[in-house]
C-alpha positions, 0 to 999 in steps of 0.5 A: 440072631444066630448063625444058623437063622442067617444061614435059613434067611440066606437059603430060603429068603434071600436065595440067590441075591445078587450081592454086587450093586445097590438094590435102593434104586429098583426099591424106590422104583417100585415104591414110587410106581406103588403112589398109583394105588392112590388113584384108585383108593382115593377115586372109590373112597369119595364117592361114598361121601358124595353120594351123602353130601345135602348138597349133592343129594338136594340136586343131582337125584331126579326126586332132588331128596335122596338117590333113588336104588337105581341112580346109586347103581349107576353112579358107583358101578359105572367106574368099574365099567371103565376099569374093567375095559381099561385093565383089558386094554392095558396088554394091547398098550404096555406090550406095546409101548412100555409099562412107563409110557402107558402109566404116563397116557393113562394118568395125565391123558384119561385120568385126567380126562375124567377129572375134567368132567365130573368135576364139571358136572351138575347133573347124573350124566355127566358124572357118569361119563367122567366117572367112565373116563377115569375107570378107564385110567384107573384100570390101566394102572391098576393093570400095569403097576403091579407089572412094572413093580415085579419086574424092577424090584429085587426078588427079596423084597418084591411081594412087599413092594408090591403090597405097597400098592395096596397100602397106597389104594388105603391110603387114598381111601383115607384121603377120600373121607378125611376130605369128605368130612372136611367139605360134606357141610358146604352148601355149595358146589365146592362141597363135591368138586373139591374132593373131586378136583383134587385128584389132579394133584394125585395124576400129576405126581404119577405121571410126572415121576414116571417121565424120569423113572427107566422102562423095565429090562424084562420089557426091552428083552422081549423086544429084542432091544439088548442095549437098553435091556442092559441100561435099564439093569444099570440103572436099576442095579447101579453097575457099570454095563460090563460087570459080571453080574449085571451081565448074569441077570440079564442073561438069566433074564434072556435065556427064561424069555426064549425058553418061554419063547419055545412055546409061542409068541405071546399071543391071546392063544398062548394065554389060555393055552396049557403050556408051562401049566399057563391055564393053572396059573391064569385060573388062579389069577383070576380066581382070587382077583375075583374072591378078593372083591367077593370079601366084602370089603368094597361094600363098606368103601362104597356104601359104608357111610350109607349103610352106617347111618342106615343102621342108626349110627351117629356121625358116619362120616366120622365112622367111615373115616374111622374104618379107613384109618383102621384100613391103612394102617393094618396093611402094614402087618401084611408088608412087613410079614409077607416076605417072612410068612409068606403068600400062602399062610398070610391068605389063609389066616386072613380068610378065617378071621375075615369069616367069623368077624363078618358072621358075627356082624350077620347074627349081631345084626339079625338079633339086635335090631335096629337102634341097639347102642350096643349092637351098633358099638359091635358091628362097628368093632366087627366090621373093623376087625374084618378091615384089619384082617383084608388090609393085612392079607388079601388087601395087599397080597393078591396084586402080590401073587398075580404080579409075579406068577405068569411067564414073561411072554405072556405077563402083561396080558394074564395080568389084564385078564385077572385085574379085569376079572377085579374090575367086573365082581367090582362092577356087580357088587357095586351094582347090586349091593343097593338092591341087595341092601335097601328097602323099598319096593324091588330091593331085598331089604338085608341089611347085616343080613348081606354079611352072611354072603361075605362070610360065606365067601371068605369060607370059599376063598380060604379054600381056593388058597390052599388048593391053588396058590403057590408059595412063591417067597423069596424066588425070583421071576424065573426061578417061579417058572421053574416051581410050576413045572417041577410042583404039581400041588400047591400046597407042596409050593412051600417046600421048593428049593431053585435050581441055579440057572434052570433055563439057561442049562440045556438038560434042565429044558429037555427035561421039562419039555419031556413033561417032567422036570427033574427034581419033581420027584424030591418035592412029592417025596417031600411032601409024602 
């Protein structure tokens, strides 16, 4: 690499970077904080293998031989309820309490909670309550951990550490089905409560590593606690409290937040109130939370094994293990290009090859039939190729972008707004998908024929990434807010360049309180 190539990756990766300290502590931070995505992979990846086991289906489905469309409805969907109120609960605690405490009630309290009860269940009812129970969990942390990753990891690195909770929910994915494939052929209990019992161990390491883990300093300055803002820097910078650039950040931090502050408390009102283009920014959050379940990609993760031997495939617990493999392992692509590619290009790319694979699963699967070895060996690539292509890009990416684009004040509670936009598409693909795919009276039979849906909606998504999502490689937290005041489009994001200290230099503020910031018109002239 020449020098001119480390000078474009100090300008436009590294911009900034404090050069003092060590970034290892944040990194491992958010690392660890990113184990939470098992949780959530592993508890949606093992009710697909349940739902399948001879044992369960010889007791728990009222005509004790197969779930009836309904019951499969229920089971699966219910999870999502609970996730869905447990995301919008998470602004109510986190703001509250702290991002770390909540991780530690919702892992080792609910979670657990919900463990207790489906592992203990012997009929629908009871599953489904304990099912509810560890919703609520799963949507706490799966609002919270993105949060806390942004907010303790140094900016270079921050959408790959992020990324790192997708490629921990694949990773419990994989650790659903390999054991599903290791317990399905039990004839006895232990054929279900093993793979649900051992999410104990999961809720343990969390929520006991949390307990040594420090609070994030943007939390303790929208507090007011000055001291343990500047602890929890020293901590994570590993500087000595008085040096200048533990001081620099922190006071770049504070002086964002009461800039923030100018225009209102942080209330639910501020959230969908159009300062500092909050609206634009929450539209996208919950946009492309809900296009990222709209993907298809829980359709395989909650019905695959089903859906694979309802194709005429052999050995679907193997496939569906396959698929998982597939799914943890190209998620890494995605966290070693996102810092380099960026947000917007890696989002793109991924809509299109999502698009075409699925469409060719759809028409492979309309013209061949049932019972074809080749069309069966060609849905299977297909749908592969679709796996590799969303753990590479929208997988990962989205937690990534929401994670990072909303103002301090009001952080916490768009986050919940747009995980529970997640949770809610999450619930009513979950709920409708059996009808939409199984035969029988009262279901509409689609088959492959359900993949022209995703298709189409990946066509969508791409769209709404070129409209609406910002570039936000290598900018700090603050430095993002100063993008969505000074660019007005987009797809103009990629060509910002950060002013140094935009909120702390009083000209810069009246200028963008005035309704346009400067610099505004380099960025359209840019783009012309």
């Amino acid at each position: 690499m020449g020098l001119e190539d480390s000078a474009l990756l100090q300008k436009y990766i590294n911009f900034g970077e404090k050069k003092a300290g060590s970034t290892t502590m944040g990194i491992c931070v958010g690392l660890f904080a990113a184990f939470g995505g098992i949780l959530f992979g592993y508890d949606t990846g093992t009710i697909s293998g349940i739902m399948a086991m001879d044992y369960v289906t010889a007791r728990f489905p009222s005509n004790h031989q197969s779930f009836s469309s309904s019951e499969s409805s229920l089971i699966v969907s219910i999870l999502s309820v609970g996730t869905f109120f447990g995301s919008l609960s998470a602004s109510f605690i986190s703001d509250r309490l702290g991002r770390r405490l909540t991780l530690m009630i919702s892992t080792l309290i609910i979670f657990n909670v919900g463990i207790i009860l489906q592992t203990a269940s012997t009929s629908i009812p009871l599953l489904c309550v304990g099912r509810v129970f560890a919703g609520l969990g799963v949507g706490l942390i799966s609002a919270v951990i993105p949060l806390y990753q942004a907010e303790t990891v140094p900016k270079w690195i921050r959408g790959a550490v992020v990324s790192c909770y997708q490629w921990a929910i694949t990773l419990g994915l994989l650790l659903a089905a390999v054991v599903n494939q290791g317990t399905h052929n039990r004839n006895d209990s232990g054929s279900y409560r093993i793979p649900i019992a051992i999410q104990f161990l999961w809720a343990l390491i969390l929520g006991g590593g949390m307990c040594l883990l420090p609070e994030t300093p943007r939390f303790w300055v929208s507090k007011g606690d000055n001291d343990r803002a500047k602890d929890s820097l020293r901590r994570l910078r590993k500087l000595p409290l008085d040096h200048p650039d533990l001081i620099e950040e922190y006071e770049e931090i504070k002086a964002n937040y009461e800039y923030e502050a100018q225009y209102g408390s942080g209330s639910w009102s501020q959230v969908f109130a159009n300062k500092n283009h909050q609206r634009k920014r929450l539209a996208m959050g919950v946009g492309i939370q809900a296009l990222q379940q709209l993907t298809g990609i829980n359709f395989i993760f909650y019905y695959g094994t089903n859906f694979f031997k309802g194709s005429g495939i052999k050995n679907e617990f193997l496939i569906q293990m396959a698929t998982n493999i597939v799914n943890f392992g190209s998620t890494v692509p995605g966290i070693l290009l996102v810092e380099i590619i960026g947000r917007r290009k890696l989002l793109l790319g991924g809509s299109a090859v999502m698009s075409i694979s699925q469409l060719i699963v759809a028409i492979v699967g309309v013209a061949a039939g049932e019972g074809s070895t080749s069309a069966n060996k060609c849905l299977v690539a297909f749908v592969c190729i679709f796996i590799a292509a969303f753990a590479a890009t929208w997988g990962p990416l989205c937690w990534a972008v929401i994670a990072e684009c909303y103002p301090l004040t009001v952080r916490q509670k768009s986050i919940s707004l747009c995980t529970a936009s997640n949770w809610l598409w999450n619930w009513g693909i979950a709920y409708a998908t059996p009808y939409m795919v199984n035969s029988g009276p009262g279901n509409a039979n689609l088959g492959s024929k359900v993949f022209f849906i995703w298709g189409g909606c990946n066509i969508i998504g791409g769209l709404f990434v070129w409209y609406l999502v910002y570039e936000t490689k290598g900018l700090t937290l603050e430095q993002i807010d100063e993008m969505y005041e000074k660019v007005p489009k987009a797809w103009q994001s990629t060509r910002f360049i950060p002013s140094e200290h935009a909120f702390t230099q009083p000209s810069a503020a009246a200028s963008v309180s005035s309704g346009k910031a400067e610099g505004v018109s380099e960025v359209e002239e840019a783009s012309v």
